[in-house]
KOLGU-4560 file (N, C-alpha, C; in nm, 3 decimals, padded with zeros to 5 digits):
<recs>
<n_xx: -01.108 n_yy: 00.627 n_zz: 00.462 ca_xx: -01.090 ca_yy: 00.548 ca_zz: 00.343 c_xx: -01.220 c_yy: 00.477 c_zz: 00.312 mol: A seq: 1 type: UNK>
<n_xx: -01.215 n_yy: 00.488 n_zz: 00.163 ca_xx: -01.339 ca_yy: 00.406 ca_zz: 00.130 c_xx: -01.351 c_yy: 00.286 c_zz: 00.053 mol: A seq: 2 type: UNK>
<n_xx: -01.368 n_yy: 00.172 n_zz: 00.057 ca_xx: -01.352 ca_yy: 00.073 ca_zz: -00.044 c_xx: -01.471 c_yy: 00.022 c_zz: -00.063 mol: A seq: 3 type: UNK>
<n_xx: -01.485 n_yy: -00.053 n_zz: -00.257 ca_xx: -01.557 ca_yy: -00.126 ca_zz: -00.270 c_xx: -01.518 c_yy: -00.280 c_zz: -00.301 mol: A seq: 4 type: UNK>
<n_xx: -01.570 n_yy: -00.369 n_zz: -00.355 ca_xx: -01.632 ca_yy: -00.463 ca_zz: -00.422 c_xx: -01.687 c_yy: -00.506 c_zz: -00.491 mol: A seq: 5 type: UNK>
<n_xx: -01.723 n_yy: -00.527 n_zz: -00.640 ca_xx: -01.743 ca_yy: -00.540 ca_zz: -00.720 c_xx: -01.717 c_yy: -00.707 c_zz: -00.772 mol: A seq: 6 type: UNK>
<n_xx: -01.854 n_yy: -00.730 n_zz: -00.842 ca_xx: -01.813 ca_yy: -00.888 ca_zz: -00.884 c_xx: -01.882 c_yy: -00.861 c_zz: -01.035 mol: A seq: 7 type: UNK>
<n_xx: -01.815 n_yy: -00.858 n_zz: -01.159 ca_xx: -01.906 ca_yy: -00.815 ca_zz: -01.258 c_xx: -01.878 c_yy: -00.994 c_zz: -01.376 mol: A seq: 8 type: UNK>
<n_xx: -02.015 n_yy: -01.043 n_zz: -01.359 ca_xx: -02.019 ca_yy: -01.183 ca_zz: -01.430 c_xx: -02.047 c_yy: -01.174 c_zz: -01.575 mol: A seq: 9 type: UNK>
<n_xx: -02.010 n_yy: -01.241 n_zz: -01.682 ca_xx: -02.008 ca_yy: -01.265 ca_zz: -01.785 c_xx: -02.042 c_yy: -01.396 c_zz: -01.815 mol: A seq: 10 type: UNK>
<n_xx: -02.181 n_yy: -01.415 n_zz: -01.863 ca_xx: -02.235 ca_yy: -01.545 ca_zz: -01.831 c_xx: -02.178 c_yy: -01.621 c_zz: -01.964 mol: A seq: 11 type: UNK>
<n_xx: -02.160 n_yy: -01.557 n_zz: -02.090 ca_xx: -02.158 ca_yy: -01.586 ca_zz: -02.239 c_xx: -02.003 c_yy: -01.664 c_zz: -02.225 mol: A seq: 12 type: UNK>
<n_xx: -01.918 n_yy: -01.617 n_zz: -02.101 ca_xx: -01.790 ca_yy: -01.645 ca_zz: -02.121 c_xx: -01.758 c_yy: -01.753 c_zz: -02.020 mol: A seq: 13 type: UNK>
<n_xx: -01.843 n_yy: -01.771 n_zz: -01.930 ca_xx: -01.836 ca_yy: -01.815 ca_zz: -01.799 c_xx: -01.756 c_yy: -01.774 c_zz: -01.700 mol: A seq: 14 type: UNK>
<n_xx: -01.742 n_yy: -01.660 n_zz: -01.665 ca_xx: -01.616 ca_yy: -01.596 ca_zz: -01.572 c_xx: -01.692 c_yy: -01.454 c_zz: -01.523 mol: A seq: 15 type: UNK>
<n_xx: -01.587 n_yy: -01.412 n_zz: -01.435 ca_xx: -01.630 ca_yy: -01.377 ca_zz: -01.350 c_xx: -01.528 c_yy: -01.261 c_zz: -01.281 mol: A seq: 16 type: UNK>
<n_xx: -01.533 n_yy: -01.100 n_zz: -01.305 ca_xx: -01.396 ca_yy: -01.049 ca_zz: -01.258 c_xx: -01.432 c_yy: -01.007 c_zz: -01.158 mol: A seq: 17 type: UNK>
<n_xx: -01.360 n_yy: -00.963 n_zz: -01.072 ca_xx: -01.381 ca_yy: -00.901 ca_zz: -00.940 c_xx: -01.262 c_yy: -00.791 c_zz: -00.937 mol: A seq: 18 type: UNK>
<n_xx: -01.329 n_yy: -00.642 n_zz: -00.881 ca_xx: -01.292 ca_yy: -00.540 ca_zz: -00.910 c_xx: -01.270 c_yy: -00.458 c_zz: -00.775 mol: A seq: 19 type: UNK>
<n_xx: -01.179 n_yy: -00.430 n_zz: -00.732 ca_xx: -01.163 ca_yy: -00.362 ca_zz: -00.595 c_xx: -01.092 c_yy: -00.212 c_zz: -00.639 mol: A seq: 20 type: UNK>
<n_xx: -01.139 n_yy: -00.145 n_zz: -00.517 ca_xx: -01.157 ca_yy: 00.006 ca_zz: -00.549 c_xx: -01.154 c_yy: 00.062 c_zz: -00.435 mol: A seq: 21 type: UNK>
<n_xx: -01.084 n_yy: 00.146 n_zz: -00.404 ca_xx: -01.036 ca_yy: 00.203 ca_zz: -00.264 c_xx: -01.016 c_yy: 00.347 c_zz: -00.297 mol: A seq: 22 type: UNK>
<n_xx: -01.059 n_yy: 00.446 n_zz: -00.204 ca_xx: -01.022 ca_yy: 00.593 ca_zz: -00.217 c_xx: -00.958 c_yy: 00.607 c_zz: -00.062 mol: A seq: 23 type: UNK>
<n_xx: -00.825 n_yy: 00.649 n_zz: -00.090 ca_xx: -00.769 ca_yy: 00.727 ca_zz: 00.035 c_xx: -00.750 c_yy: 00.847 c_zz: 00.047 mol: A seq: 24 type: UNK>
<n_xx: -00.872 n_yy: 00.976 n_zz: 00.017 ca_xx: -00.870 ca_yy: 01.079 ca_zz: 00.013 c_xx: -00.802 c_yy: 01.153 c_zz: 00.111 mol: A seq: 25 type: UNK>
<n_xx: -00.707 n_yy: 01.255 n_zz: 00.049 ca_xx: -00.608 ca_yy: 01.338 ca_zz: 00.173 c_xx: -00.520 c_yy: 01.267 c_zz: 00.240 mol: A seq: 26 type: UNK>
<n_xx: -00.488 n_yy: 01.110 n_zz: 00.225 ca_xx: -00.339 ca_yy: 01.053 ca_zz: 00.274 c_xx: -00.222 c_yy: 01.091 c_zz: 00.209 mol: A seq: 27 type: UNK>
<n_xx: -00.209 n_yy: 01.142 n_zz: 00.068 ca_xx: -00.140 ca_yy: 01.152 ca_zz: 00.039 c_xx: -00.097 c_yy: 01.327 c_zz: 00.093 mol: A seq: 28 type: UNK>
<n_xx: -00.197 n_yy: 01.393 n_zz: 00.126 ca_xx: -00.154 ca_yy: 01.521 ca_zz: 00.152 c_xx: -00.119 c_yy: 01.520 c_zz: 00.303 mol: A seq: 29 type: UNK>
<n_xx: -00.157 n_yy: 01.430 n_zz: 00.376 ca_xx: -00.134 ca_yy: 01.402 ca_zz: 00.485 c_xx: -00.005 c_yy: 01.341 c_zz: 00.528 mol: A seq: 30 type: UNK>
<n_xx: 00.075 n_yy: 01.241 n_zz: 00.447 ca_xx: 00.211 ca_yy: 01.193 ca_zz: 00.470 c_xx: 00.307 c_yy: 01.291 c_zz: 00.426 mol: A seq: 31 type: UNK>
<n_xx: 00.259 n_yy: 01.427 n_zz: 00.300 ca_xx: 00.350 ca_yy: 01.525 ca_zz: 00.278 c_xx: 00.339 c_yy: 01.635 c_zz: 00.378 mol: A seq: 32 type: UNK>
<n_xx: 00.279 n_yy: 01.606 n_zz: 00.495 ca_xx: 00.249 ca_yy: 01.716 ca_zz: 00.625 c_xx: 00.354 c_yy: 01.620 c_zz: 00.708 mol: A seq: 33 type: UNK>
<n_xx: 00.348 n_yy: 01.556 n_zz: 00.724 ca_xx: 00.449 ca_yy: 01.471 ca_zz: 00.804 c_xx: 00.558 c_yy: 01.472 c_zz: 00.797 mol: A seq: 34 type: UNK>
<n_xx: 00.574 n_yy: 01.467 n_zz: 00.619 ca_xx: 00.777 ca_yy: 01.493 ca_zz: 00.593 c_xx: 00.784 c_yy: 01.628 c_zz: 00.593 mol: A seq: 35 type: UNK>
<n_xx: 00.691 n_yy: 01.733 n_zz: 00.579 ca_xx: 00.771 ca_yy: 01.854 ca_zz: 00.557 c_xx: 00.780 c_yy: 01.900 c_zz: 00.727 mol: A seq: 36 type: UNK>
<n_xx: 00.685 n_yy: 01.840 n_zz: 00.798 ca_xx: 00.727 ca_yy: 01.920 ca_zz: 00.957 c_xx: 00.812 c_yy: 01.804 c_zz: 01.010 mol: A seq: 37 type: UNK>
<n_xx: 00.866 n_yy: 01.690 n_zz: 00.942 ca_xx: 00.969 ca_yy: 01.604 ca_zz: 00.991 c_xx: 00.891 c_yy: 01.511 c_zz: 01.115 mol: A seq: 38 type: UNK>
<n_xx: 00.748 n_yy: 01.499 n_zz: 01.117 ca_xx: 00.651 ca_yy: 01.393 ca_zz: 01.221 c_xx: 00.699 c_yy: 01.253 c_zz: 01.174 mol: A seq: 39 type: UNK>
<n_xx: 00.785 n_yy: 01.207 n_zz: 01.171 ca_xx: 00.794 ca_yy: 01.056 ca_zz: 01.137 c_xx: 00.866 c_yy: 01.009 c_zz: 01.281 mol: A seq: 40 type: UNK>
<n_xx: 00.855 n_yy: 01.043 n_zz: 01.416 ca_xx: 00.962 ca_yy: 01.008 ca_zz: 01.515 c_xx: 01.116 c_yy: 00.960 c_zz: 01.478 mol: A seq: 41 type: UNK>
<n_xx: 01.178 n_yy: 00.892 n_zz: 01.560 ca_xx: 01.309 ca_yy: 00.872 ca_zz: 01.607 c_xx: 01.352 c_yy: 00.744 c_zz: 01.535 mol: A seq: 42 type: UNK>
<n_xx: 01.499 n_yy: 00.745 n_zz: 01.533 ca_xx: 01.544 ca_yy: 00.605 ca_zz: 01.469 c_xx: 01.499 c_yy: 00.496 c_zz: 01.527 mol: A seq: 43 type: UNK>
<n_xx: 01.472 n_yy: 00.474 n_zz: 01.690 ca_xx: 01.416 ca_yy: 00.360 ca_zz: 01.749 c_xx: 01.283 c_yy: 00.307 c_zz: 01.702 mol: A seq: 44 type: UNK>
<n_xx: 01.163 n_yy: 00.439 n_zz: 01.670 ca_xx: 01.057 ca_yy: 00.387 ca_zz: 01.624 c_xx: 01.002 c_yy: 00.497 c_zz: 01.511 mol: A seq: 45 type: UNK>
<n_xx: 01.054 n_yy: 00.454 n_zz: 01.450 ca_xx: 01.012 ca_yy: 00.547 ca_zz: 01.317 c_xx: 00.904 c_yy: 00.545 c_zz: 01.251 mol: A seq: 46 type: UNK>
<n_xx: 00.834 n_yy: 00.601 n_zz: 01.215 ca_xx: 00.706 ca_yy: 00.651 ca_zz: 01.099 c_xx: 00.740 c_yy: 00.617 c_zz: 00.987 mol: A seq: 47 type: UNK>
<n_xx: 00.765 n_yy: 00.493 n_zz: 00.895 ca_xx: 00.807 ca_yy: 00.521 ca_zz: 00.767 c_xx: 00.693 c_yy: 00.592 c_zz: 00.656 mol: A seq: 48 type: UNK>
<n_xx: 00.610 n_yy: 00.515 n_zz: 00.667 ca_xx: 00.497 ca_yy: 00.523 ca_zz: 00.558 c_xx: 00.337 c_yy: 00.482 c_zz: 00.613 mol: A seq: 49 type: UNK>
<n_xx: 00.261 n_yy: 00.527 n_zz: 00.492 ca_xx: 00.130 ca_yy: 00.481 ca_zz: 00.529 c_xx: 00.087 c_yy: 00.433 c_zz: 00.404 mol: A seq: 50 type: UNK>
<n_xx: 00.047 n_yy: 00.292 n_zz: 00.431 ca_xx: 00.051 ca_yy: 00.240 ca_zz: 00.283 c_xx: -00.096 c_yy: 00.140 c_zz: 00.275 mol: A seq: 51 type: UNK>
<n_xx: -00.192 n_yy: 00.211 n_zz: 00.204 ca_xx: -00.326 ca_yy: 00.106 ca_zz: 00.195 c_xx: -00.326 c_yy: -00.006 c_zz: 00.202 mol: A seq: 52 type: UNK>
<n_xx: -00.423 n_yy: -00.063 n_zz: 00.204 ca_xx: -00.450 ca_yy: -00.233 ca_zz: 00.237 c_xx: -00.460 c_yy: -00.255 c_zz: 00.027 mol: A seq: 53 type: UNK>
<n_xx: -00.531 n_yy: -00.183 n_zz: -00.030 ca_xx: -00.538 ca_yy: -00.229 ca_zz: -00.123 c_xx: -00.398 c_yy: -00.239 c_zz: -00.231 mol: A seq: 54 type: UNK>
<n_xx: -00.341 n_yy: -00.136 n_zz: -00.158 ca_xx: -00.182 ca_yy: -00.164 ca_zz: -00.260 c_xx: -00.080 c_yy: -00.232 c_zz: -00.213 mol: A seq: 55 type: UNK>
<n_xx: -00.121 n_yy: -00.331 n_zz: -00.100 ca_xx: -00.022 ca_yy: -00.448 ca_zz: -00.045 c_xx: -00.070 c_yy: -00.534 c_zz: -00.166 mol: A seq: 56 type: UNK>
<n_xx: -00.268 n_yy: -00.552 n_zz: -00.128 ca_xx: -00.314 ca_yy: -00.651 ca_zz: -00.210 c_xx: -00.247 c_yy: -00.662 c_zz: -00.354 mol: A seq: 57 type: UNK>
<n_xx: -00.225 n_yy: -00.554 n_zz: -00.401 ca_xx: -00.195 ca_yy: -00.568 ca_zz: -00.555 c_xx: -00.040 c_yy: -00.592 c_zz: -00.556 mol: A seq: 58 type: UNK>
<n_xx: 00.055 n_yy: -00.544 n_zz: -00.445 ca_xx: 00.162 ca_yy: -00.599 ca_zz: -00.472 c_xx: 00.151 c_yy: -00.765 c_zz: -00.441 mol: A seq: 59 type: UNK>
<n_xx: 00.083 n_yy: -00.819 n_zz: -00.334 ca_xx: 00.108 ca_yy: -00.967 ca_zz: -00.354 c_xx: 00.035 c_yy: -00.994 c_zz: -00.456 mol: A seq: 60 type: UNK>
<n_xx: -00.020 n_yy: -00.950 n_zz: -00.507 ca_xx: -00.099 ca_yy: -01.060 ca_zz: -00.624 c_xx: 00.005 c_yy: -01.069 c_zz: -00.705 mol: A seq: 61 type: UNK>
<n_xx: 00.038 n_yy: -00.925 n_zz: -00.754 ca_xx: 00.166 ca_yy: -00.953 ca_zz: -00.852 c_xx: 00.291 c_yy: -01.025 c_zz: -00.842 mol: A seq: 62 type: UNK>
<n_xx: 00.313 n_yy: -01.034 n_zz: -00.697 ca_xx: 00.455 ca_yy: -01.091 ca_zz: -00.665 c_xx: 00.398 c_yy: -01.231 c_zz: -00.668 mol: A seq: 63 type: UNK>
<n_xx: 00.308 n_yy: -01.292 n_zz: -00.636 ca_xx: 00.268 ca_yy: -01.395 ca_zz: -00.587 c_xx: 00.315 c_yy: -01.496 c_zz: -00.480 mol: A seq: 64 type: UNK>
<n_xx: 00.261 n_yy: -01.314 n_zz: -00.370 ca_xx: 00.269 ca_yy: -01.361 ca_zz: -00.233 c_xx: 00.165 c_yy: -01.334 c_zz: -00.101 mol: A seq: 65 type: UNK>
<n_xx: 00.145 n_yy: -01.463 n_zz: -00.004 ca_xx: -00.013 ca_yy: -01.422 ca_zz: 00.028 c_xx: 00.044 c_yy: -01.313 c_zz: 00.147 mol: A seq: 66 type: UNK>
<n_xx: -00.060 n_yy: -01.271 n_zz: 00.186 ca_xx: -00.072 ca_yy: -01.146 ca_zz: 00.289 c_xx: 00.041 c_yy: -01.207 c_zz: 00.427 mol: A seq: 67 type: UNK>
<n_xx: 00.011 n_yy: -01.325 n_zz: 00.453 ca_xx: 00.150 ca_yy: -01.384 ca_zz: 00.551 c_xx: 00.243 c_yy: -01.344 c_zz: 00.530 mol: A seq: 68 type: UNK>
<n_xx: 00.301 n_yy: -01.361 n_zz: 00.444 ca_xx: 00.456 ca_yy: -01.373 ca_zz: 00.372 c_xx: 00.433 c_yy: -01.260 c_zz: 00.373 mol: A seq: 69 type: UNK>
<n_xx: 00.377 n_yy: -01.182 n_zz: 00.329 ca_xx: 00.397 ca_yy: -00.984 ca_zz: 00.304 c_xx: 00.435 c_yy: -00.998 c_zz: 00.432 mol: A seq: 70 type: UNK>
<n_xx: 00.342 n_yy: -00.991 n_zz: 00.551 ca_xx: 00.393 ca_yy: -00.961 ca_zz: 00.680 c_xx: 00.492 c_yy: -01.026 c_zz: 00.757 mol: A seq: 71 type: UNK>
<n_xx: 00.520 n_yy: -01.142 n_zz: 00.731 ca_xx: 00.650 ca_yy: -01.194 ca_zz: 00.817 c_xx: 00.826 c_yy: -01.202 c_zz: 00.742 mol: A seq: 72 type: UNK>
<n_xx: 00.801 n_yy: -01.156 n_zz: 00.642 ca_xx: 00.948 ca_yy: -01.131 ca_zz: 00.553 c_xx: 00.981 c_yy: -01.009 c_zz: 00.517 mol: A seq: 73 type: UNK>
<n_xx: 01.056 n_yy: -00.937 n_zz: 00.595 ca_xx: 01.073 ca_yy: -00.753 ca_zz: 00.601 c_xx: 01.113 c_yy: -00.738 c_zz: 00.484 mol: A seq: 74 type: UNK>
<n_xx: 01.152 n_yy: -00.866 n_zz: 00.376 ca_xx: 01.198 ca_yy: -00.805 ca_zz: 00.275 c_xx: 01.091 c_yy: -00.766 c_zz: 00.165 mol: A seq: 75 type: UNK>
<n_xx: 00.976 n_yy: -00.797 n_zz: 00.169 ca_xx: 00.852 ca_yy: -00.731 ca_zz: 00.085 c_xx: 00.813 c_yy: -00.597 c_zz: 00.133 mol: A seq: 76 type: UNK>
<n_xx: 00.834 n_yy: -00.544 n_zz: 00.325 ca_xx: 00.789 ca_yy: -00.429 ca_zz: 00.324 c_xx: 00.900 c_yy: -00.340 c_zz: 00.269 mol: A seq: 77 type: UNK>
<n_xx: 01.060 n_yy: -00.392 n_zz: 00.271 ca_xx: 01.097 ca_yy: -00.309 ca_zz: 00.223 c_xx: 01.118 c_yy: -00.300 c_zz: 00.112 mol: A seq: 78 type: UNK>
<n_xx: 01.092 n_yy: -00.364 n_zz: 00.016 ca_xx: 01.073 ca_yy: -00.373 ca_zz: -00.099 c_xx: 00.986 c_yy: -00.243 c_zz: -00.206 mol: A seq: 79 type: UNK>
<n_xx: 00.827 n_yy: -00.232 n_zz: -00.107 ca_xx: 00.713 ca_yy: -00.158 ca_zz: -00.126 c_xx: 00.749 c_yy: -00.033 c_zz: -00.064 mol: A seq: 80 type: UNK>
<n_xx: 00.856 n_yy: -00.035 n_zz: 00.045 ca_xx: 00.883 ca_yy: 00.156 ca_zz: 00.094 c_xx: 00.999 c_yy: 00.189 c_zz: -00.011 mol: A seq: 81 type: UNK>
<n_xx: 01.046 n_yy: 00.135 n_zz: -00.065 ca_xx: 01.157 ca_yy: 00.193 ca_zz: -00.145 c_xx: 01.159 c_yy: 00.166 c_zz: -00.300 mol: A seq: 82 type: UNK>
<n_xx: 01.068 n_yy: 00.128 n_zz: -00.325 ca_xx: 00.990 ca_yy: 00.161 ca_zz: -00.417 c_xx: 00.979 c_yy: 00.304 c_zz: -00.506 mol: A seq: 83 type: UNK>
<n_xx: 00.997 n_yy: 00.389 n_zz: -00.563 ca_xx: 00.981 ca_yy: 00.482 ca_zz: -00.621 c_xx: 00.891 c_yy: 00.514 c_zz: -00.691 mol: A seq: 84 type: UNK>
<n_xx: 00.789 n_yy: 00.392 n_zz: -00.742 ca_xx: 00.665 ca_yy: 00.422 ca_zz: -00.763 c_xx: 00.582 c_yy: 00.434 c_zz: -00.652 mol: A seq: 85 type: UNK>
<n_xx: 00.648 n_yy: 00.393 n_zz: -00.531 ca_xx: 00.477 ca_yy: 00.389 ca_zz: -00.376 c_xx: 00.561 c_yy: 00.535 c_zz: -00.306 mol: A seq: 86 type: UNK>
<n_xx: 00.645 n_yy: 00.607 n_zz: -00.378 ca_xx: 00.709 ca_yy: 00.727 ca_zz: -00.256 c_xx: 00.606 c_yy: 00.807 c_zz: -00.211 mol: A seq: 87 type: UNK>
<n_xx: 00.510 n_yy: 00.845 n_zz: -00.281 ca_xx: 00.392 ca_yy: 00.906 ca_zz: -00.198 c_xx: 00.361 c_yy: 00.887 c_zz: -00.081 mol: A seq: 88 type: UNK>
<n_xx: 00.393 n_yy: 00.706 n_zz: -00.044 ca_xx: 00.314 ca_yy: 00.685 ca_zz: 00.058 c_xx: 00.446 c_yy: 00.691 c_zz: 00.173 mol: A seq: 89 type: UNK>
<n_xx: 00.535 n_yy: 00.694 n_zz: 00.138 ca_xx: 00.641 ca_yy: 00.710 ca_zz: 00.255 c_xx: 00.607 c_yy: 00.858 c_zz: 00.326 mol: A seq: 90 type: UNK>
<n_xx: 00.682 n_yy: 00.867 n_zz: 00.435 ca_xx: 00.644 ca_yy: 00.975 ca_zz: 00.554 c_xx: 00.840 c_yy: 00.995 c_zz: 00.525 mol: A seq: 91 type: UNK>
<n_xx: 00.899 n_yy: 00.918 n_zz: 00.661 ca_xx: 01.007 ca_yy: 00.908 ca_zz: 00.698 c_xx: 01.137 c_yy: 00.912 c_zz: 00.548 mol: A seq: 92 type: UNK>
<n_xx: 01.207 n_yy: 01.024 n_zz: 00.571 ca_xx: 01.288 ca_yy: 01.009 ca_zz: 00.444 c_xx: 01.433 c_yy: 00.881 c_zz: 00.409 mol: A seq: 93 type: UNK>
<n_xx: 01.502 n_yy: 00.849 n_zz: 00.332 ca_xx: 01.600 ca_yy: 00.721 ca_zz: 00.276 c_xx: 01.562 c_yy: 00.647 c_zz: 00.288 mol: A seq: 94 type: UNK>
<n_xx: 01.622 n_yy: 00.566 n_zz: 00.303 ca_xx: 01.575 ca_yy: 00.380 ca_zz: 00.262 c_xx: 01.592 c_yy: 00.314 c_zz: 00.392 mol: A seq: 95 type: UNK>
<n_xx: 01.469 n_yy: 00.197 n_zz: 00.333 ca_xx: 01.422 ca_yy: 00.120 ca_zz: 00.467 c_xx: 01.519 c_yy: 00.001 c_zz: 00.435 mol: A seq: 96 type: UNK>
</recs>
């Protein structure tokens, strides 16, 4: 994976956007190798998904929730695996 950073300033306006940019080349062909040979392990410890750092970021921004709360309230990850717009990134098939 590759990410950038970007800070592009607008002095006339006084502001300032910041632009993030991530390539996860071949994950997505890589989690559809997983569901079609069924690699997601067992109900005890399952494989659900593989899901970038940058599309947590954009779900908390939007939810307006910080990276804590993503991780200590199962109800945002499952929120983001069952999702039907992030199914790409699921491995493991039904709902979390």
């Amino acid at each position: 994976m590759h990410s950038t950073t970007e800070f592009i300033s607008n002095p006339d306006k006084e502001e300032t956007v910041v632009v993030h940019t991530a390539r996860f080349d071949g994950l997505l062909d890589h989690n559809a190798e997983l569901r079609a040979t069924q690699q997601f392990g067992d109900k005890d410890m399952r494989h659900v998904a593989n899901i970038p750092g940058i599309v947590i970021e954009e779900y908390c921004l939007r939810r307006g929730v910080s990276w804590r709360e993503f991780f200590q309230d199962t109800k945002h990850i499952k929120a983001i695996c069952n999702d039907p717009a992030f199914a790409y990134f699921r491995v493991a098939p039904g709902k979390v």
